[in-house]
VEXLUM-685200 format. One record per atom (N, C-alpha, C, CB): residue in three letters; atom name; y, x, z; residue number from 1. Coordinates in steps of 0.2 Angstrom, whole numbers, plus 5000, padded with zeros to 4 digits. Glycine has a CB too. Layout:
<atoms>
['Ala'; 'CA'; [Y; X; Z]; NUM],
...
</atoms>
This chain:
<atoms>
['Unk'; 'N'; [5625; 5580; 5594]; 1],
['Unk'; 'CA'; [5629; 5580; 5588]; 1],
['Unk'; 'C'; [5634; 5586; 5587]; 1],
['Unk'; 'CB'; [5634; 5574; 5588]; 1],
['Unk'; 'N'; [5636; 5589; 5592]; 2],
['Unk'; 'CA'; [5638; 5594; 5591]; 2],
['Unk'; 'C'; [5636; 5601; 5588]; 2],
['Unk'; 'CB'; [5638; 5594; 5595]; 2],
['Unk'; 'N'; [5629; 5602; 5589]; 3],
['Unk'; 'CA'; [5626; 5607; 5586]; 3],
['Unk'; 'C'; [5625; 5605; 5578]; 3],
['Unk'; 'CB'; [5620; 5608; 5590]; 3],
['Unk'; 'N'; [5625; 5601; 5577]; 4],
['Unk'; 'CA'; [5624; 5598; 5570]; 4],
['Unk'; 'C'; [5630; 5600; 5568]; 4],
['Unk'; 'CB'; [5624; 5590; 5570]; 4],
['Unk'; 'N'; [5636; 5597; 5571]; 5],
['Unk'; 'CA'; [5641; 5598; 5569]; 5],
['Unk'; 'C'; [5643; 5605; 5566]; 5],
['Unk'; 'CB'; [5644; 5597; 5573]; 5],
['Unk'; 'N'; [5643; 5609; 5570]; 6],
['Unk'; 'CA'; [5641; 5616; 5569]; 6],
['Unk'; 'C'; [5637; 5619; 5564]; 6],
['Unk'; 'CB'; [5639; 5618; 5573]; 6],
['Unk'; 'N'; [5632; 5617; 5564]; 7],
['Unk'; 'CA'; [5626; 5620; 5557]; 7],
['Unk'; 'C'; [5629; 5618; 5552]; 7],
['Unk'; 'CB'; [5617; 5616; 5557]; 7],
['Unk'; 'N'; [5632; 5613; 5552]; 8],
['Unk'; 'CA'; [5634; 5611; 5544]; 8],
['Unk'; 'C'; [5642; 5611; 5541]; 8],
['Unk'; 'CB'; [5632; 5604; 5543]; 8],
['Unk'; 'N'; [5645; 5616; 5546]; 9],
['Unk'; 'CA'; [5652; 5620; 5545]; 9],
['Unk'; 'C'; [5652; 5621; 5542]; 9],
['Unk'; 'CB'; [5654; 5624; 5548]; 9],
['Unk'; 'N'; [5657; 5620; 5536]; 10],
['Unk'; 'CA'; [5659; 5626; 5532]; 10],
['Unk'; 'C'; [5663; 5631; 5531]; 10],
['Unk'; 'CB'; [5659; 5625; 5528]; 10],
['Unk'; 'N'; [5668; 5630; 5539]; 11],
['Unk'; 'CA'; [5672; 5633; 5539]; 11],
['Unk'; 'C'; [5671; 5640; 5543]; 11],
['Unk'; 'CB'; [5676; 5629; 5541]; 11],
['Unk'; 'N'; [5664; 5638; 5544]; 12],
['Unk'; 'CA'; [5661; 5646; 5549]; 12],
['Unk'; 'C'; [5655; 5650; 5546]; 12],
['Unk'; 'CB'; [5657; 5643; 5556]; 12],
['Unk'; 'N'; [5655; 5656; 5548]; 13],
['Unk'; 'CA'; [5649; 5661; 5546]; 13],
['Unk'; 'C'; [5645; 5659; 5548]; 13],
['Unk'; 'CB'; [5649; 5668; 5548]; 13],
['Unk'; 'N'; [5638; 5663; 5547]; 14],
['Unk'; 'CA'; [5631; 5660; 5547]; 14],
['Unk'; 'C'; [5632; 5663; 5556]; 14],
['Unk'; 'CB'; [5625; 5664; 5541]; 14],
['Unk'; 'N'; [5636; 5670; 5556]; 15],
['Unk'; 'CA'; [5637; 5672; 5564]; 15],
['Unk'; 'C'; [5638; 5670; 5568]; 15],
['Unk'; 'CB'; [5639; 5675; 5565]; 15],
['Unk'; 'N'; [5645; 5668; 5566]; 16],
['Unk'; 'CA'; [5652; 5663; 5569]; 16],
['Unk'; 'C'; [5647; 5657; 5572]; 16],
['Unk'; 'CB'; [5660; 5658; 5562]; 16],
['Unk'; 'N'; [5642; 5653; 5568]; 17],
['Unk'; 'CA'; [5636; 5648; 5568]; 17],
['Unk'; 'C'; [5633; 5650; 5576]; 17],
['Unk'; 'CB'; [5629; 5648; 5561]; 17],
['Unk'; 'N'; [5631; 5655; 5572]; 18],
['Unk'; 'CA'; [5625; 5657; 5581]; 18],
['Unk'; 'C'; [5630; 5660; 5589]; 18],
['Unk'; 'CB'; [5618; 5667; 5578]; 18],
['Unk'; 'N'; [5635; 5663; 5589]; 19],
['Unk'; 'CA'; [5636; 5662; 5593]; 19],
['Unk'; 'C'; [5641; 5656; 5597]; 19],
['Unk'; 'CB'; [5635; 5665; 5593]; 19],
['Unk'; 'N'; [5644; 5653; 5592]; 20],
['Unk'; 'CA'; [5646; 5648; 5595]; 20],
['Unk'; 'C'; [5641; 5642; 5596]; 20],
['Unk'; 'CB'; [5652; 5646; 5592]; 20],
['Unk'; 'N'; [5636; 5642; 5593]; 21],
['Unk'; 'CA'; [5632; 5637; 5598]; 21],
['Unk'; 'C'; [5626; 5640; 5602]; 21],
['Unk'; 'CB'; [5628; 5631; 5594]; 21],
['Unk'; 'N'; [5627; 5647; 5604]; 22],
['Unk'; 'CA'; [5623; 5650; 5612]; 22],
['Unk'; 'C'; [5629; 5648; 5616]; 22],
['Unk'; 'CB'; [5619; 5660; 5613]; 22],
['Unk'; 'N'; [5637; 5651; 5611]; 23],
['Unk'; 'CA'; [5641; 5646; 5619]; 23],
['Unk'; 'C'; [5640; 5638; 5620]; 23],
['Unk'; 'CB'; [5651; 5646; 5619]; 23],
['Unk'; 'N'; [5639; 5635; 5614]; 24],
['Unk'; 'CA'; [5641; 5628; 5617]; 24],
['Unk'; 'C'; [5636; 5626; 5621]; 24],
['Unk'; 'CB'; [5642; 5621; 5610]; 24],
['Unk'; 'N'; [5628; 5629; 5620]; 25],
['Unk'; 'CA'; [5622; 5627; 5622]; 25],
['Unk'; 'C'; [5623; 5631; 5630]; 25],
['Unk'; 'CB'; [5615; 5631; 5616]; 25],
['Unk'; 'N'; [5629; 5632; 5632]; 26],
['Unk'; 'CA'; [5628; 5634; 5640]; 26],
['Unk'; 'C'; [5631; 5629; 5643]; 26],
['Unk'; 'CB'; [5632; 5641; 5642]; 26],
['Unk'; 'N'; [5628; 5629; 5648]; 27],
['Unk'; 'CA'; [5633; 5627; 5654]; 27],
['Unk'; 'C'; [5637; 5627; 5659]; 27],
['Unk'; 'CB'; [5632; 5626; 5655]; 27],
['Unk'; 'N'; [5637; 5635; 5658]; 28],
['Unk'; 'CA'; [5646; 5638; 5661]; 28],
['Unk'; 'C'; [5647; 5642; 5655]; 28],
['Unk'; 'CB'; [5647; 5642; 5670]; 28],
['Unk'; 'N'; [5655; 5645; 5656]; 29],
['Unk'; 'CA'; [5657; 5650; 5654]; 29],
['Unk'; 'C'; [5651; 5657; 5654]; 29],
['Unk'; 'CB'; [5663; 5649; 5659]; 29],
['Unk'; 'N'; [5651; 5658; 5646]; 30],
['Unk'; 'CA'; [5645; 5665; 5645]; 30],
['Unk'; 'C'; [5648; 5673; 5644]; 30],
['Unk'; 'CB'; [5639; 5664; 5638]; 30],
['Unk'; 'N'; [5645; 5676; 5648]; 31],
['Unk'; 'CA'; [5648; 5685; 5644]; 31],
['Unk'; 'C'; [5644; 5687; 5638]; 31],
['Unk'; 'CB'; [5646; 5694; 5650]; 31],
['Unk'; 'N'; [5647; 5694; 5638]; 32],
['Unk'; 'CA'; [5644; 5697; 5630]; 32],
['Unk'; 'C'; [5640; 5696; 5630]; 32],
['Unk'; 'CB'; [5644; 5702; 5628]; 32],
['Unk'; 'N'; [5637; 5699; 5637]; 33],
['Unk'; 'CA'; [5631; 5702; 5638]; 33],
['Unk'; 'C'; [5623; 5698; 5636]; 33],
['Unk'; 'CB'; [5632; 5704; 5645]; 33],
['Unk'; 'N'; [5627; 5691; 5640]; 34],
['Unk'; 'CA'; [5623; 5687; 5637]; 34],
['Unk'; 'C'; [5622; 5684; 5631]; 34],
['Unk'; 'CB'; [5624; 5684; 5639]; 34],
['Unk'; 'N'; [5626; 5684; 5627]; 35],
['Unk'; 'CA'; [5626; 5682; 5620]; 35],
['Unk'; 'C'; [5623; 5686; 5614]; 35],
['Unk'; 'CB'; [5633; 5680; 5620]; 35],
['Unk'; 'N'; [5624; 5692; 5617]; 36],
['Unk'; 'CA'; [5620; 5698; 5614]; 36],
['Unk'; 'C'; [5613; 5698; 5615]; 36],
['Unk'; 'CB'; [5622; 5704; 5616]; 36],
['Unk'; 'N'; [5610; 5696; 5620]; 37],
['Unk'; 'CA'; [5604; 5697; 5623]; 37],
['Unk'; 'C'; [5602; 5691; 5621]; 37],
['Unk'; 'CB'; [5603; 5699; 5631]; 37],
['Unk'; 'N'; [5605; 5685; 5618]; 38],
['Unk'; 'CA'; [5603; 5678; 5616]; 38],
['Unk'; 'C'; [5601; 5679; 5608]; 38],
['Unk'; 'CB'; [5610; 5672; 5619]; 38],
['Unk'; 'N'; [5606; 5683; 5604]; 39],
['Unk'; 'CA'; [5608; 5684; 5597]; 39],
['Unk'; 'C'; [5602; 5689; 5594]; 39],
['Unk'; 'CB'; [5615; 5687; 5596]; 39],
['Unk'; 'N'; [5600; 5696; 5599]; 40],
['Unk'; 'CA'; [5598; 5701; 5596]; 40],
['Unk'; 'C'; [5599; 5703; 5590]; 40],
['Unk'; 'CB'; [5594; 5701; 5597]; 40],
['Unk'; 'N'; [5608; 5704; 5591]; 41],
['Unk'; 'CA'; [5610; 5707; 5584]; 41],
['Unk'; 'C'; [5613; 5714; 5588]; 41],
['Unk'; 'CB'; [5617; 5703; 5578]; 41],
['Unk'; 'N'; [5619; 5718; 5583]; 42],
['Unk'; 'CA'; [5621; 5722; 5585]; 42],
['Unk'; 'C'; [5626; 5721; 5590]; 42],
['Unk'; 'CB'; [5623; 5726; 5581]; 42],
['Unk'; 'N'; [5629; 5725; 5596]; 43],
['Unk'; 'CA'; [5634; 5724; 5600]; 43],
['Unk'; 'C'; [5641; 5721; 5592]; 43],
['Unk'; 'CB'; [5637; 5733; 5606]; 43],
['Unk'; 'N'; [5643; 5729; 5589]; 44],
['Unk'; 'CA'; [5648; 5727; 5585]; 44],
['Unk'; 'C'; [5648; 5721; 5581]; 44],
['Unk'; 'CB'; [5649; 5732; 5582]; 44],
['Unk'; 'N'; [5642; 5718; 5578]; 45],
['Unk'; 'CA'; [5642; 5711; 5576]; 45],
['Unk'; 'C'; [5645; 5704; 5578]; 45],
['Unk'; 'CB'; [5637; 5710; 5577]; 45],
['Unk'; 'N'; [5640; 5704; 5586]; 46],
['Unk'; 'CA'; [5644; 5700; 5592]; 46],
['Unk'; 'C'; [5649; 5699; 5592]; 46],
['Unk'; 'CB'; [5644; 5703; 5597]; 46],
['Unk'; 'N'; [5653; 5705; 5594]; 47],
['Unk'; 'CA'; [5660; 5704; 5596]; 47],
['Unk'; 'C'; [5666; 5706; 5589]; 47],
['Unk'; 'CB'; [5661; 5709; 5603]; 47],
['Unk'; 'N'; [5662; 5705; 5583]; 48],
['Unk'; 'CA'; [5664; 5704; 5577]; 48],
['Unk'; 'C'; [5666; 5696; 5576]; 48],
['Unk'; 'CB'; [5659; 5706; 5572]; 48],
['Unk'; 'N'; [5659; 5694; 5578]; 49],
['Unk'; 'CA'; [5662; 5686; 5578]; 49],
['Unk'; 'C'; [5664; 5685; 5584]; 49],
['Unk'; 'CB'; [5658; 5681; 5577]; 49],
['Unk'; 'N'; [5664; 5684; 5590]; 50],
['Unk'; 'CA'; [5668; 5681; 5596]; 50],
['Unk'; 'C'; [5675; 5684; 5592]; 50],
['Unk'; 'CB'; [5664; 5685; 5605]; 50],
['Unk'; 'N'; [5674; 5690; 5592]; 51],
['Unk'; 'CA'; [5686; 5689; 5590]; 51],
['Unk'; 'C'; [5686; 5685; 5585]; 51],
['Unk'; 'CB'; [5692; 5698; 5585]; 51],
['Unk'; 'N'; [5683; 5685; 5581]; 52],
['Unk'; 'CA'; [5685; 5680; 5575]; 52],
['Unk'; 'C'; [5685; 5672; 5577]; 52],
['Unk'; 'CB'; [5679; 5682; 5568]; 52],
['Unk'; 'N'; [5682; 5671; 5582]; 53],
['Unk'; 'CA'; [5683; 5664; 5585]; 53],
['Unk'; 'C'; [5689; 5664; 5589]; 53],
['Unk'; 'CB'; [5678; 5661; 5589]; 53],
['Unk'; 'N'; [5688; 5670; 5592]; 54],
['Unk'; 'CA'; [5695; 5668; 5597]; 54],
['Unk'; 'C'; [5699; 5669; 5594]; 54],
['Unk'; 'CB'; [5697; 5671; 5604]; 54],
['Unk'; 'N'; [5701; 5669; 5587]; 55],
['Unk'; 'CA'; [5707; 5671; 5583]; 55],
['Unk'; 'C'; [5710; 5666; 5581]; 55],
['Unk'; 'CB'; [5706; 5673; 5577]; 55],
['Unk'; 'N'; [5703; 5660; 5579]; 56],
['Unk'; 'CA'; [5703; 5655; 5575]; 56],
['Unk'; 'C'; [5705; 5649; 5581]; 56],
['Unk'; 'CB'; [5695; 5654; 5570]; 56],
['Unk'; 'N'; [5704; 5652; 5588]; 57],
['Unk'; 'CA'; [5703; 5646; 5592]; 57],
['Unk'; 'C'; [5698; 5642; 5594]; 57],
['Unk'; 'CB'; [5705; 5643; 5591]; 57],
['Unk'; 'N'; [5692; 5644; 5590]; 58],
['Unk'; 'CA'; [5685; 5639; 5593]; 58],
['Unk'; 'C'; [5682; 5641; 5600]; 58],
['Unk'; 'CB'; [5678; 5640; 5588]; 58],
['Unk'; 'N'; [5685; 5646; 5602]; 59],
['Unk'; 'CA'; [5683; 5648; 5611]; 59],
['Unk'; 'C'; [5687; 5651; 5614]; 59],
['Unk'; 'CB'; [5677; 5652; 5613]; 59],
['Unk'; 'N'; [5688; 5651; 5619]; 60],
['Unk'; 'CA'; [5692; 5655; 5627]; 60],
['Unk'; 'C'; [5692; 5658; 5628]; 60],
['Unk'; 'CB'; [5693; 5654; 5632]; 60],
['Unk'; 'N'; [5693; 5665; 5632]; 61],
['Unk'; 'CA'; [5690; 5670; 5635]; 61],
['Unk'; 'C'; [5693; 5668; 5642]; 61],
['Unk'; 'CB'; [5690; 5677; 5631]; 61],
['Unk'; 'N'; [5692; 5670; 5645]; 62],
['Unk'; 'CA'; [5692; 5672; 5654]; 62],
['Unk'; 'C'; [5691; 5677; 5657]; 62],
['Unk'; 'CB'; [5688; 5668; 5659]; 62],
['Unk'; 'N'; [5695; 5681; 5663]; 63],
['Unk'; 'CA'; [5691; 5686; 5666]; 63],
['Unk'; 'C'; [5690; 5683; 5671]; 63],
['Unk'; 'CB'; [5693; 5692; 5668]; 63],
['Unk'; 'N'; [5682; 5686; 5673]; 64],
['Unk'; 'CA'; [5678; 5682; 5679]; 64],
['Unk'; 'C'; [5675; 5691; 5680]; 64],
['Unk'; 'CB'; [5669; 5674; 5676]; 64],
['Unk'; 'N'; [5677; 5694; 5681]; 65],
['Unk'; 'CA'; [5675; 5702; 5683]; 65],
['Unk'; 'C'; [5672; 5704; 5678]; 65],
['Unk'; 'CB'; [5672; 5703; 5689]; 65],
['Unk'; 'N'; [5670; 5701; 5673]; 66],
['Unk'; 'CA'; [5670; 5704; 5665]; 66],
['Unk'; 'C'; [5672; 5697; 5661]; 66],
['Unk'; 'CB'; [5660; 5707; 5662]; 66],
['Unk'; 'N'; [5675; 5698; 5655]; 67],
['Unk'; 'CA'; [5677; 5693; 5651]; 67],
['Unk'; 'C'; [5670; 5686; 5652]; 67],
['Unk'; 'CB'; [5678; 5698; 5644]; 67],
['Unk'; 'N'; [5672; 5682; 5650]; 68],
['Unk'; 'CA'; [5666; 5677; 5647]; 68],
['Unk'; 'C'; [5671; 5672; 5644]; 68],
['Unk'; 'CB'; [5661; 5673; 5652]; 68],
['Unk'; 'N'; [5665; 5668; 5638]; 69],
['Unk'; 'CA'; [5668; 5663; 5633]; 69],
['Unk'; 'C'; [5666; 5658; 5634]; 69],
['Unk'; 'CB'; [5668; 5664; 5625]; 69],
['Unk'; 'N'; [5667; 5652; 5633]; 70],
['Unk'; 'CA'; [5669; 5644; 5631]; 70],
['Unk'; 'C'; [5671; 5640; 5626]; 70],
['Unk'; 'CB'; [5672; 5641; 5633]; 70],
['Unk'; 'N'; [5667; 5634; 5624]; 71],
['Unk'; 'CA'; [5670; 5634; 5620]; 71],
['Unk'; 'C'; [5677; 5628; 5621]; 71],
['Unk'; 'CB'; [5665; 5633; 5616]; 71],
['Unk'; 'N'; [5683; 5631; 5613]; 72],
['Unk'; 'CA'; [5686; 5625; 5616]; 72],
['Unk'; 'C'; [5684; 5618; 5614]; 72],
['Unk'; 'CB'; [5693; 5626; 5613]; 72],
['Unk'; 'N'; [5686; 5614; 5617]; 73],
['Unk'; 'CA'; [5684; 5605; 5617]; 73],
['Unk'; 'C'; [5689; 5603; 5612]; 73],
['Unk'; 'CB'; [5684; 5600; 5626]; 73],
['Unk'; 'N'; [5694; 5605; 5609]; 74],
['Unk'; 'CA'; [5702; 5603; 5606]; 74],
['Unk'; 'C'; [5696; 5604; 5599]; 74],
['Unk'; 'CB'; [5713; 5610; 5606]; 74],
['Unk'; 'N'; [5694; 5611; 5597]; 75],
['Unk'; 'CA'; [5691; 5615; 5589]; 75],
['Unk'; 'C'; [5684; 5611; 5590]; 75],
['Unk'; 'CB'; [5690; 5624; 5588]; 75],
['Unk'; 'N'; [5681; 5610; 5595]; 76],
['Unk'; 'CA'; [5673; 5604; 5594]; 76],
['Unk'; 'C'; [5674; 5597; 5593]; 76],
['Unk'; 'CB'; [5668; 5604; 5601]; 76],
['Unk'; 'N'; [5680; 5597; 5594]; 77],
['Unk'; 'CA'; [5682; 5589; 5593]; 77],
['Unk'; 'C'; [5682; 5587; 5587]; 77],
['Unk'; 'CB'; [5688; 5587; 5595]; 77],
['Unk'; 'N'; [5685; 5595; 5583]; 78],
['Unk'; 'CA'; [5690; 5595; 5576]; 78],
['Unk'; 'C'; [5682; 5595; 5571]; 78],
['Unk'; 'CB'; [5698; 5604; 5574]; 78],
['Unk'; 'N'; [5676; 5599; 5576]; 79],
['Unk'; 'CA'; [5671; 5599; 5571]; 79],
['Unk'; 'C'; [5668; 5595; 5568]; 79],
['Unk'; 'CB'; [5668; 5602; 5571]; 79],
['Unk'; 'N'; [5667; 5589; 5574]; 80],
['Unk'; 'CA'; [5663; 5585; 5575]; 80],
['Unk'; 'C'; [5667; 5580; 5569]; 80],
['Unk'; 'CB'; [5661; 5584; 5583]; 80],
['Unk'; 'N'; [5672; 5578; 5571]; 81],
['Unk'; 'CA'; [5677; 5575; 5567]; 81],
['Unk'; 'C'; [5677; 5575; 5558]; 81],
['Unk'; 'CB'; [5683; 5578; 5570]; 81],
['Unk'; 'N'; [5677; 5582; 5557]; 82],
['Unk'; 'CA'; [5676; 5584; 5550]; 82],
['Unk'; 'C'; [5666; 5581; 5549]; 82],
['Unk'; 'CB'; [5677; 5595; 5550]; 82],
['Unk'; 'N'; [5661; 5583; 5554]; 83],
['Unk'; 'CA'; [5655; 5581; 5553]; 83],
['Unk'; 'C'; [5655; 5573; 5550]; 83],
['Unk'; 'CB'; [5650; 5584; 5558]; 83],
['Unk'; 'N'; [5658; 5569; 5557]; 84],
['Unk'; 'CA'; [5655; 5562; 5555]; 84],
['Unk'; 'C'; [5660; 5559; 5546]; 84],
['Unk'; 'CB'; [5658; 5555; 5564]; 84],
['Unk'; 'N'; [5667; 5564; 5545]; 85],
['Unk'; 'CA'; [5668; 5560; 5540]; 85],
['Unk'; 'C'; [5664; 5563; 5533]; 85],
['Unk'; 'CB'; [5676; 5560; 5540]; 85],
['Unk'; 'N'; [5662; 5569; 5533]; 86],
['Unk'; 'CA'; [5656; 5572; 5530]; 86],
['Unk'; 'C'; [5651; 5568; 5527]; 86],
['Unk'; 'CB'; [5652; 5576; 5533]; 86],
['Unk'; 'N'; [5647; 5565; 5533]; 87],
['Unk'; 'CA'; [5641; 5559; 5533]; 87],
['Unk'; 'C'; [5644; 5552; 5530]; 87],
['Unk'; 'CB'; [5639; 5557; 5542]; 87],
['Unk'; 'N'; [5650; 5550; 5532]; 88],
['Unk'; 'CA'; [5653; 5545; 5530]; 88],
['Unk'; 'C'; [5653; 5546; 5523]; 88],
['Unk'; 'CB'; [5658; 5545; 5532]; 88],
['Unk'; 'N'; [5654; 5549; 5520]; 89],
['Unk'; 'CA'; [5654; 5549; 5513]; 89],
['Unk'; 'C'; [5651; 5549; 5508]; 89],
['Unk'; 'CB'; [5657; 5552; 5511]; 89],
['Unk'; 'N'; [5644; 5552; 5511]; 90],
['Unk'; 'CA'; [5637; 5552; 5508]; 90],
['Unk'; 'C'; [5635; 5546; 5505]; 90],
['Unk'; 'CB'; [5631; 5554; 5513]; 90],
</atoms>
């Protein structure tokens, strides 16, 4: 549901879309590196959107001897939330 949730945001970019669900689609904490090599867009793209989420609060960052992100569970809650009342109203 989650990913659902997401695809059908409207509060997010088509970018903001992709990589916040190669983070949600992890199962730990992910670097750039990966998320670039997952996206195959530009580095400056990437990390166009990763700030713009971590601005907004839809993910974390950490240092693990290079940054990596996560997402938050508080802003996937708020998505999911916004999705089911979406469906609801149809």
């Amino acid at each position: 549901m989650l990913n659902a949730s997401i695809q059908d945001s409207d509060i997010l970019s088509a970018a903001q879309k992709k990589v916040l669900t190669i983070i949600c689609d992890s199962n730990y904490p992910i670097s750039c590196s990966s998320i670039l090599d997952l996206m195959g867009t530009s580095k400056q793209a990437a990390h166009f959107s990763l700030t713009r989420l971590l601005d907004r609060e839809f993910i974390t960052r950490a240092k693990d001897r290079v940054f990596v992100y996560q997402a938050n569970p508080t802003r996937m809650a708020e998505l999911i939330e916004r999705y089911k009342n979406k469906l609801q109203k149809k």
